[in-house]
C-alpha positions in Angstrom: 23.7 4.3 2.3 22.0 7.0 0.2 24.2 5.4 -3.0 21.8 2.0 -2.3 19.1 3.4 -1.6 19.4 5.7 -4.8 20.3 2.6 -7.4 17.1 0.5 -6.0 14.8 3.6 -6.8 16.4 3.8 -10.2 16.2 -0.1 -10.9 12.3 -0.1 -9.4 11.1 2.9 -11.2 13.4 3.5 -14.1 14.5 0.0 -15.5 16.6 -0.7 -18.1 15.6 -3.2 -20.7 18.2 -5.6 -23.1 19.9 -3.9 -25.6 19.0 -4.1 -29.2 20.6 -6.1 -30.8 20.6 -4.7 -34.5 21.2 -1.2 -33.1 24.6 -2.5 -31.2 25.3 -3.2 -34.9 24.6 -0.2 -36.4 25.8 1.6 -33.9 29.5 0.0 -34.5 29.2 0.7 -37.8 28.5 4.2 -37.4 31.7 4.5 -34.6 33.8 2.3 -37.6 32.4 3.9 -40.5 31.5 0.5 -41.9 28.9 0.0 -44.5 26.3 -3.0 -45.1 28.7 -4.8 -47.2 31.6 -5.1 -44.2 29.3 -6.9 -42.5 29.4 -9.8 -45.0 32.9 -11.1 -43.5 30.9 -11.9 -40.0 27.3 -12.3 -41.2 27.5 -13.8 -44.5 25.9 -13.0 -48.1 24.7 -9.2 -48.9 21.2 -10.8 -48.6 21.6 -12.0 -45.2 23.5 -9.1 -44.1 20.2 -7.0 -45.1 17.5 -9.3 -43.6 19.4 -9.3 -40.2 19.8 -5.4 -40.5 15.8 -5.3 -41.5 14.9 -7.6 -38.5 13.7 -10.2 -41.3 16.5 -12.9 -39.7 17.6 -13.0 -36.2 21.2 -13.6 -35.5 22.5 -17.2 -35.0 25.2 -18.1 -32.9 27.6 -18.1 -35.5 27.0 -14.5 -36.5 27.0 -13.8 -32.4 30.6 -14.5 -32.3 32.0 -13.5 -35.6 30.7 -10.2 -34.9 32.2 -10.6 -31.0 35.6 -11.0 -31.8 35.8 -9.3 -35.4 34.1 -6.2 -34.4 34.5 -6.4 -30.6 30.5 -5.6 -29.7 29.7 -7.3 -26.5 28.2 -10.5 -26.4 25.5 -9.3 -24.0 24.5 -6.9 -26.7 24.1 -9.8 -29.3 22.3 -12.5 -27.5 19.2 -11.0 -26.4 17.8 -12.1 -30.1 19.7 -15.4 -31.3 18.1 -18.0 -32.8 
């Protein structure tokens, strides 16, 4: 009873918002030791692969699940920001 009563307090006063996106990214790429241009095989030309990185281009579907099953980040941690 305490546990319930505990998580509603948390999810009232202390909610957690989506995940980012671009930091999910990033933040595989730190754990993988992947640079900018190892993105190309799931996001496409260097160019893009920057503008999504600099928020200049939001993630399309395609991108979404290339980077799903190729780098194994969540889908819930992509889709807040598709296209």
């Amino acid at each position: 009873m305490l546990s319930i009563l505990i998580e509603k307090y948390e999810d009232k006063h202390f909610p957690i918002g989506p995940s980012d996106p671009i930091e999910a990214i990033k933040f595989r790429m730190e754990q993988q030791g992947l640079t900018p241009r190892d993105l190309e095989a799931y996001i496409g030309s260097s160019g893009r692969v920057s503008e999504v990185l600099n928020r200049k281009r939001k993630l399309s579907l395609r991108m979404i699940k290339n980077l799903h099953e190729g780098l194994r980040i969540p889908y819930e941690s992509l889709m807040s920001q598709a296209a």
